[in-house]
TORPA-4810 file (N, C-alpha, C, O; in nm, 3 decimals):
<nodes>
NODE_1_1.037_1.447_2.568_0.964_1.332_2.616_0.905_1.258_2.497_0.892_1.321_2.392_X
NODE_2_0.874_1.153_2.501_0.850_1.014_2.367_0.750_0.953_2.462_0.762_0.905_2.574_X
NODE_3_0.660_0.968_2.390_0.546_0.877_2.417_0.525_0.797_2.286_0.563_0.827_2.172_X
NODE_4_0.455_0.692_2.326_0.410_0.589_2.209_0.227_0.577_2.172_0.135_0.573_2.255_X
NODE_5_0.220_0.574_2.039_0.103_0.556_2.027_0.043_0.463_1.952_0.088_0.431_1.842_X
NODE_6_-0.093_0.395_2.017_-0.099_0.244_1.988_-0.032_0.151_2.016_0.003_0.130_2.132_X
NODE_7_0.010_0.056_1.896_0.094_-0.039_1.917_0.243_-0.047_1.913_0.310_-0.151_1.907_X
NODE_8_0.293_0.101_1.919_0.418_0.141_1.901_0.427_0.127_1.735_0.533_0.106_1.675_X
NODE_9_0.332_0.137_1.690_0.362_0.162_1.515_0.419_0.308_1.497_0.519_0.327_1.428_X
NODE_10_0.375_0.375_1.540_0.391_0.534_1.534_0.493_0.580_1.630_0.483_0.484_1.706_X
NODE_11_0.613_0.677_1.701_0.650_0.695_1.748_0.622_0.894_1.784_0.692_0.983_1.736_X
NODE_12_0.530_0.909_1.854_0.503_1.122_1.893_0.609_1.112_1.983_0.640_1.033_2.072_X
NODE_13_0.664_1.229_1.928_0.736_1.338_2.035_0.643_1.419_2.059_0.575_1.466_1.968_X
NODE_14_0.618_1.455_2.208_0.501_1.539_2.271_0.539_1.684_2.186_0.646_1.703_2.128_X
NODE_15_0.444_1.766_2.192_0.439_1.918_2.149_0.520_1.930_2.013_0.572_2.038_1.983_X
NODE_16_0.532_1.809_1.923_0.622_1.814_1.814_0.487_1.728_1.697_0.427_1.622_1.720_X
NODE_17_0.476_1.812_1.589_0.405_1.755_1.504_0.485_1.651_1.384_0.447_1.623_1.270_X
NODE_18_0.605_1.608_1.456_0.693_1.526_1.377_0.629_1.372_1.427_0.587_1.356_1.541_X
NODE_19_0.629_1.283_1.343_0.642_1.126_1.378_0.722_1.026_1.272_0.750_1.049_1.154_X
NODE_20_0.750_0.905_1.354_0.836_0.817_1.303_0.749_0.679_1.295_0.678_0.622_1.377_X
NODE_21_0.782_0.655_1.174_0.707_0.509_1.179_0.840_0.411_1.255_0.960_0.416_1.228_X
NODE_22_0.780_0.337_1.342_0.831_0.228_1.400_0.845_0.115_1.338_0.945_0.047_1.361_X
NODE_23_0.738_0.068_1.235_0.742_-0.023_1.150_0.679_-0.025_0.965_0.642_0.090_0.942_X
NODE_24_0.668_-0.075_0.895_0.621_0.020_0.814_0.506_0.058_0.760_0.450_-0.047_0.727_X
NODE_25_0.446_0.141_0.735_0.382_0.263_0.777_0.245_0.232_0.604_0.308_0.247_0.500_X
NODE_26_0.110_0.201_0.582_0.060_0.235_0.463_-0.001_0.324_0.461_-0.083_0.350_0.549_X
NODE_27_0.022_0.396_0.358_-0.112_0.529_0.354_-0.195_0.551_0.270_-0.179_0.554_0.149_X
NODE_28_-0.329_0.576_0.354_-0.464_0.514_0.270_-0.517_0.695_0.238_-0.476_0.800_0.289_X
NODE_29_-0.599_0.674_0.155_-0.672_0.819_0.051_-0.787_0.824_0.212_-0.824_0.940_0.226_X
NODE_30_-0.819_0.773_0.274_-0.937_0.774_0.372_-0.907_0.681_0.506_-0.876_0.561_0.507_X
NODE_31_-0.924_0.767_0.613_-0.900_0.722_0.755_-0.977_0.585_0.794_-1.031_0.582_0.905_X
NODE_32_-0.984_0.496_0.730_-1.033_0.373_0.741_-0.977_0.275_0.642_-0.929_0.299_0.532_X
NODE_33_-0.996_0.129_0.719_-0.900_0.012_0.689_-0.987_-0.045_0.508_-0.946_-0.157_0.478_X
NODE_34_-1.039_-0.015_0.453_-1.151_-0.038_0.362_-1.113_0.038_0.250_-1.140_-0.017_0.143_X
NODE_35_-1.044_0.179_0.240_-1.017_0.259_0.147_-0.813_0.194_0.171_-0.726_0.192_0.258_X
NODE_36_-0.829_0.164_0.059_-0.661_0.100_0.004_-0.568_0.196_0.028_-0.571_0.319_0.036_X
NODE_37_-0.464_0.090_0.041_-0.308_0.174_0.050_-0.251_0.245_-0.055_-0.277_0.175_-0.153_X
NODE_38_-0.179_0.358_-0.098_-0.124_0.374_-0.200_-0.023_0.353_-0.184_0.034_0.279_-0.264_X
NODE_39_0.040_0.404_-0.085_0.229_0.358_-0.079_0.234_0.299_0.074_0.145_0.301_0.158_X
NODE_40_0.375_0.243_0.082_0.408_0.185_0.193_0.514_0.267_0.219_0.581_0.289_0.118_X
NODE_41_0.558_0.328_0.333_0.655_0.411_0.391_0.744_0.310_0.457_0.691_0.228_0.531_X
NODE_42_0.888_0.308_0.436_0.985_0.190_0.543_0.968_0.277_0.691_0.938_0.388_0.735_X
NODE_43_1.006_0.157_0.729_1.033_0.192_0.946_1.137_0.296_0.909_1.229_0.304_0.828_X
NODE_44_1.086_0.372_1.002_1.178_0.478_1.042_1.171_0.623_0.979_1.243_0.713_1.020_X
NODE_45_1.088_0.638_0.887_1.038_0.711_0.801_0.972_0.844_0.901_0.883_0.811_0.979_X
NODE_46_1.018_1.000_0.899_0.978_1.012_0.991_0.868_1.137_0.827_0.892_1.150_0.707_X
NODE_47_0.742_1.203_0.931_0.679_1.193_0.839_0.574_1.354_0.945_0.582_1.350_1.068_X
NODE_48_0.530_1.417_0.910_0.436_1.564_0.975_0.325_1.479_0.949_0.294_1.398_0.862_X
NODE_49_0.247_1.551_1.112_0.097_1.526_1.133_0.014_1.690_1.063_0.034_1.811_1.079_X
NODE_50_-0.063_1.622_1.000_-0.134_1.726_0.885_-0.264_1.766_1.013_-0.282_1.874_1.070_X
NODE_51_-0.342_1.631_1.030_-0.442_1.640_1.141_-0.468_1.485_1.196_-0.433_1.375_1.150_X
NODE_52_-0.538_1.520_1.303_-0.546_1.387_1.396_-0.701_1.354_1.409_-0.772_1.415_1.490_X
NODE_53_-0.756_1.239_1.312_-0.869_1.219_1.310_-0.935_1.133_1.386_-0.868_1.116_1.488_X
NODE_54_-1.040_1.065_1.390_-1.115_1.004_1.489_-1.040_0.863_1.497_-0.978_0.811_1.403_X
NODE_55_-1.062_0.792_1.664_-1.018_0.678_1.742_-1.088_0.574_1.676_-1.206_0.594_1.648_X
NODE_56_-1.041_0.479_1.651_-1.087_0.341_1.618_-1.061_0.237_1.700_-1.000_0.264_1.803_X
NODE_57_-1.106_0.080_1.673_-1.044_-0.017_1.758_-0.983_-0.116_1.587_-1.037_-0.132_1.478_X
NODE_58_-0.883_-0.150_1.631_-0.837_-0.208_1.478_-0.784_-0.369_1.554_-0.670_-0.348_1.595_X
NODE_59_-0.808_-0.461_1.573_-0.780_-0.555_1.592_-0.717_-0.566_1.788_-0.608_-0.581_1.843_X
NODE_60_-0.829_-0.553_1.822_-0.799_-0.493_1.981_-0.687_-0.388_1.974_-0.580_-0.411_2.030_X
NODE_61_-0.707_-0.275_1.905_-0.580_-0.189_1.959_-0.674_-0.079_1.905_-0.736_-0.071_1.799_X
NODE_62_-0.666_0.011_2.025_-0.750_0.165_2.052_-0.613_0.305_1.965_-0.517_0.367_2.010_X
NODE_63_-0.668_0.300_1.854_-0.558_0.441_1.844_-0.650_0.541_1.740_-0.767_0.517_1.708_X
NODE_64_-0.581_0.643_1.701_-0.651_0.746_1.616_-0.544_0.738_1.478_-0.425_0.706_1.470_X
NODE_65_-0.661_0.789_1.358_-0.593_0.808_1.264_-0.562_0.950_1.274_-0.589_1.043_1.350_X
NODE_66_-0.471_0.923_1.130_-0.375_1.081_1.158_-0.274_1.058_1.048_-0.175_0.987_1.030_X
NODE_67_-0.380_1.197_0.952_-0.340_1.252_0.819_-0.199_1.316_0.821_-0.172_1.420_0.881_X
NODE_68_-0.098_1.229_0.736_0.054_1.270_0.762_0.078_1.323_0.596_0.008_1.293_0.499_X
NODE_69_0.218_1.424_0.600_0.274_1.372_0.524_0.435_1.412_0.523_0.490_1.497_0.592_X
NODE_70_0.499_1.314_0.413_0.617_1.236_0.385_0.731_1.323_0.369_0.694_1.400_0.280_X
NODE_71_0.818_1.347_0.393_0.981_1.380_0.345_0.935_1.403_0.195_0.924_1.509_0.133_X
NODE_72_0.912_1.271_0.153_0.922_1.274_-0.008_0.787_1.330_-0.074_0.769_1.318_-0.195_X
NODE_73_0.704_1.383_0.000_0.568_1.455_-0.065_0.433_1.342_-0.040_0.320_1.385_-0.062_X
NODE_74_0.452_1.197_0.006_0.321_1.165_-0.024_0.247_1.205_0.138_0.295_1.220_0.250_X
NODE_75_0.098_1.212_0.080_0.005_1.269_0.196_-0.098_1.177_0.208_-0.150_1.151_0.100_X
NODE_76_-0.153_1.110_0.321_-0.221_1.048_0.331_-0.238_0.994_0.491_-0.152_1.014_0.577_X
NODE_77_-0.363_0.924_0.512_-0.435_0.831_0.648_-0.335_0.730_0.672_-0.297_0.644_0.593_X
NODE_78_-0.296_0.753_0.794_-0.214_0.636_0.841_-0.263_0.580_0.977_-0.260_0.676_1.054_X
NODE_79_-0.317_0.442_1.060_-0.373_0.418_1.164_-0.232_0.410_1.236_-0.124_0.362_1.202_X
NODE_80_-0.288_0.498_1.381_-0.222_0.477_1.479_-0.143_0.401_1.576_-0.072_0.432_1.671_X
NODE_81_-0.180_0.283_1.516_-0.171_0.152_1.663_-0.132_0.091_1.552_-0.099_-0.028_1.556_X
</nodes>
């Protein structure tokens, strides 16, 4: 089963700590929009949930951040929605 989370930026497979970015993906040192990107991940990038941190509202869209990391090693905050 595929559920979507947020704005369909993220793509969960239920009971699977795998995700796919839908579009592409920045990842910040800190679960908030204020602490900078270091890299940009392309769509489709699929990427492990490390942990799933607190809900925000980011431009009318309700999602949670959630510490990933990369195929290629990078680790970092990516918003949900």
């Amino acid at each position: 089963m595929v559920s979507y989370i947020g704005d369909s930026t993220l793509r969960l497979v239920k009971n699977c700590s795998e995700i796919w970015a839908q579009h592409t993906l920045h990842l910040r040192i800190k679960p908030n929009t204020s602490a900078g990107f270091f890299t940009t991940l392309p769509e489709e990038t699929k990427v492990q949930v490390v942990e799933e941190g607190w809900t925000q509202i980011i431009d009318d869209i309700t999602a949670p951040w959630f510490e990933v990391i990369s195929e290629s090693g990078y680790k970092g905050w990516c918003f949900g929605g």
